[in-house]
C-alpha positions in Angstrom: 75.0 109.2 138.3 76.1 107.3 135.2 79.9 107.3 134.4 80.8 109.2 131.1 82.7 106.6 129.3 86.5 107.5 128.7 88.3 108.4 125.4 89.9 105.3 125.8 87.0 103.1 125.8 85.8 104.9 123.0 89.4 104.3 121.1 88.5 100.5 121.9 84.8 100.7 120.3 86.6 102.7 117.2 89.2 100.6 116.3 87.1 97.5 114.9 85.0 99.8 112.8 85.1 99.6 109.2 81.5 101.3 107.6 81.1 105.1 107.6 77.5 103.9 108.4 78.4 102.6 111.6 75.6 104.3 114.6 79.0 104.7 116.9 79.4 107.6 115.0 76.2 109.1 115.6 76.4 108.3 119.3 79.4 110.5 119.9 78.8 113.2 117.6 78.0 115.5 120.4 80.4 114.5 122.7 82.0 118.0 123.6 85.3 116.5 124.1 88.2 117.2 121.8 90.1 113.8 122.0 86.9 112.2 121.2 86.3 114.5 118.3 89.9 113.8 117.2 89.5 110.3 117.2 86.2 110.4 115.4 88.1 112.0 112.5 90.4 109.7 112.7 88.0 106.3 112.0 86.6 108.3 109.5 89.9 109.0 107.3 90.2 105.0 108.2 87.3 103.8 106.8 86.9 106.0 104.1 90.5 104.8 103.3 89.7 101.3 103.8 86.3 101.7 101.4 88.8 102.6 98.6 91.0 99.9 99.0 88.0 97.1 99.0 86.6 99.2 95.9 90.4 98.4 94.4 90.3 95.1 95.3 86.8 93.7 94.0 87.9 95.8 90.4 91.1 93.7 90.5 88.5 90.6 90.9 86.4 91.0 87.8 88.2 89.0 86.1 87.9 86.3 88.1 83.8 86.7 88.9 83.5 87.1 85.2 85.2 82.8 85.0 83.4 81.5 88.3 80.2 82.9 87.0 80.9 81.0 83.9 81.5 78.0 86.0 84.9 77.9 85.4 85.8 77.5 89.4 89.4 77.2 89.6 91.2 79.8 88.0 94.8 80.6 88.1 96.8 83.8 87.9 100.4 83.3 86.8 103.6 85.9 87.1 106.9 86.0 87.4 110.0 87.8 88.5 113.6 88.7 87.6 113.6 88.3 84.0 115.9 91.3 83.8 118.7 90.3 86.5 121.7 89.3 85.3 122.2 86.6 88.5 119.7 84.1 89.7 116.3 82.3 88.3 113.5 83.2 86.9 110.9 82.5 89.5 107.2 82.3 88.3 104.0 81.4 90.5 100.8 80.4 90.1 98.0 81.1 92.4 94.6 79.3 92.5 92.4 82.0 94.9 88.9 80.9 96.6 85.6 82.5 96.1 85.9 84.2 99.3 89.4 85.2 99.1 89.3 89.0 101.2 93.2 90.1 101.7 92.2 93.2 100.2 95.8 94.7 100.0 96.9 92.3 97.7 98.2 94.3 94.7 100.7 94.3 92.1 104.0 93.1 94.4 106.1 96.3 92.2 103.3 98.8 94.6 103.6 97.3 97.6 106.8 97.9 100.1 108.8 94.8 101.1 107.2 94.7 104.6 104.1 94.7 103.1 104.9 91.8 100.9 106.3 89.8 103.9 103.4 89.8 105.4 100.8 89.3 102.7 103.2 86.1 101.3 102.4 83.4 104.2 98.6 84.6 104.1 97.9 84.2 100.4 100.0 80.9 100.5 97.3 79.6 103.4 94.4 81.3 102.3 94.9 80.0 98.5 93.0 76.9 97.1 96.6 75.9 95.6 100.3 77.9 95.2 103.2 76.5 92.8 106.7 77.5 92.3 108.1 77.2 88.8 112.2 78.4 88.0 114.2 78.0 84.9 117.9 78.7 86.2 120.5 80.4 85.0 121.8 77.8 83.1 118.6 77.2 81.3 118.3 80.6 80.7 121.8 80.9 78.9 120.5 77.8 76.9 117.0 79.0 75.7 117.0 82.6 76.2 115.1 84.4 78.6 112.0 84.5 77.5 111.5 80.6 76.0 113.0 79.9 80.3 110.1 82.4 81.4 107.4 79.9 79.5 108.6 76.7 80.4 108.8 77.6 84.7 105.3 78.7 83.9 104.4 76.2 82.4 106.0 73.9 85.5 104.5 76.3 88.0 101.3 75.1 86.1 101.4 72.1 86.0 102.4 71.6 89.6 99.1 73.3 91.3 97.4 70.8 93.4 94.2 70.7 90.9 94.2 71.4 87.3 93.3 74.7 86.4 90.2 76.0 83.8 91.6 79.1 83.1 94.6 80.7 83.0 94.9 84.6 83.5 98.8 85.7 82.8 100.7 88.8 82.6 101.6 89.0 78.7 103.5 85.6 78.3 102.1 83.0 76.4 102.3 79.4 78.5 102.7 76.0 76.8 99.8 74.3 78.2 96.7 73.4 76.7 94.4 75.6 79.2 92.0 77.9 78.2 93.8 81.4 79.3 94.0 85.0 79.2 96.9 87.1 78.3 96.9 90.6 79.1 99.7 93.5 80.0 100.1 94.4 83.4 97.9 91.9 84.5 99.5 92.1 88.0 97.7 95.4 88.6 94.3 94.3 87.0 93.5 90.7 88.4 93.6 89.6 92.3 95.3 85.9 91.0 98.2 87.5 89.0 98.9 89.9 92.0 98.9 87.0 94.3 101.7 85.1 92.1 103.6 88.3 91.7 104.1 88.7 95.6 104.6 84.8 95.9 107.4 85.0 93.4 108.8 88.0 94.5 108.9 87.1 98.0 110.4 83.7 97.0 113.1 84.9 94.7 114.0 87.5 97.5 114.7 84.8 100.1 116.8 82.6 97.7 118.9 85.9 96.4 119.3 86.3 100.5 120.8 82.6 100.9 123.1 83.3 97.4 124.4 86.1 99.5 125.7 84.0 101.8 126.8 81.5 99.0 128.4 84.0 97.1 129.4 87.2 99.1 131.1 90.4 97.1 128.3 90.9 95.1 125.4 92.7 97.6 122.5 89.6 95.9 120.5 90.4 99.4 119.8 93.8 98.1 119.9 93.8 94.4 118.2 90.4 94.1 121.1 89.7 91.0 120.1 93.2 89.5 122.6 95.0 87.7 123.4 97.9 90.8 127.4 99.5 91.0 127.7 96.6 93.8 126.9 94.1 91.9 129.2 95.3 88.4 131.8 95.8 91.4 131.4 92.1 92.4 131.4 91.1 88.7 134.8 93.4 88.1 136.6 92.0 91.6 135.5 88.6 91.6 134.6 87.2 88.0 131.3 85.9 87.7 129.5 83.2 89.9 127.6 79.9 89.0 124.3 81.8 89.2 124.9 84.2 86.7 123.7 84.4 83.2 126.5 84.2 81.0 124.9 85.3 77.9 123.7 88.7 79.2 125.4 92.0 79.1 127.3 93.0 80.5 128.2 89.3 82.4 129.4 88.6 79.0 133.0 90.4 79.6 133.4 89.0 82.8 133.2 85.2 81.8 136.9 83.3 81.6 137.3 81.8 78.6 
């Protein structure tokens, strides 16, 4: 007599399954037991959930078909992140992402938890055909103003990729380079390229407000990142300000010793 095969088994044979098509369903359909029934159910709500998430992704890809179908191969998504702290850089990325590229949670970095982040940054980075870092410090900040600083680390992050991009798709700000490129608003959310810069220079900025931290203790920079939280306007009231923060923004302004 053949052995029935256990639930366990049949948790094994479920877990790699990621079409509602798949005949495993079909062959334990009948099977009168409830654990198997329940972990049928189970794959489906997987799958199905997993089918939503690559129907996500390849919208958030379109613009990116749209260039390599034009031939334009190498096309770079551009962000950027802490424009509104009142400590620390700008940090901006840009992200050049292979035909193939299939980390279908990447997403805007704003929807995605930190741990999620943490583990998507060190994929995209290897996965990528090229990744650059471009800041404009506080001090350049203070000097330009915050959005002329925002341009001019894109335009670094730019122009440090590996290979010259053909296009350029960027959330909103306009970048000094002579490159063909796209602007749009919330571009993070609509194109794979800008949502892989926005987790690069999230996750970057994150692990240098971490180290300022330790630099620069009294002001809580490992959890606000050098936004303006009551720990941080605590810091700025018991301490003064630091050499990371932007003098000429509000309200850093009343804290600076003349």
């Amino acid at each position: 007599m053949k052995k029935r095969i256990t639930i366990k088994e049949i948790q094994l044979q479920l877990a790699n399954i990621t079409e509602e098509t798949d005949p495993i369903f079909k062959q334990y359909q009948a099977d009168p037991r409830a654990g198997v029934q329940r972990l049928l159910n189970q794959c489906k709500k997987r799958v199905l959930k997993h089918q939503v998430l690559v129907t996500q992704f390849q919208k958030r890809l379109t613009l990116e078909k749209s260039a390599w179908e034009k031939g334009l191969n190498l096309v770079a998504g551009i962000d950027e992140v802490g424009r509104g702290c009142l400590a620390g850089p700008v940090v901006t990325a840009a992200v050049i992402l292979p035909h193939d590229f299939n980390l279908i949670e990447v997403n805007d970095s704003k929807q995605l938890s930190k741990q999620t982040r943490e583990r998507l940054y060190p994929q995209i980075i290897e996965k990528a055909v090229s990744v650059s870092i471009g800041t404009a410090s506080p001090a350049t900040i203070d000097q330009l103003n915050i959005l002329q600083a925002t341009r001019q680390a894109m335009k670094n992050a730019v122009l440090h990729l590996a290979v010259r991009p053909q296009q350029l798709l960027v959330d909103a700000v306009d970048i000094p380079v002579n490159i063909p490129k796209q602007r749009m608003f919330k571009g993070d959310s609509k194109s794979a390229s800008i949502a892989a810069a926005s987790i690069v220079a999230k996750v970057y900025r994150d692990h240098l407000m971490t180290i300022y931290d330790q630099l620069y203790p009294g002001y809580d920079f490992s959890q606000n990142v050098g936004y303006g939280t009551a720990k941080h306007l605590q810091g700025l009231k018991n301490l003064g300000t630091t050499p990371i923060h932007r003098l000429t923004f509000s309200p850093v302004t009343h804290y600076v010793k003349n």
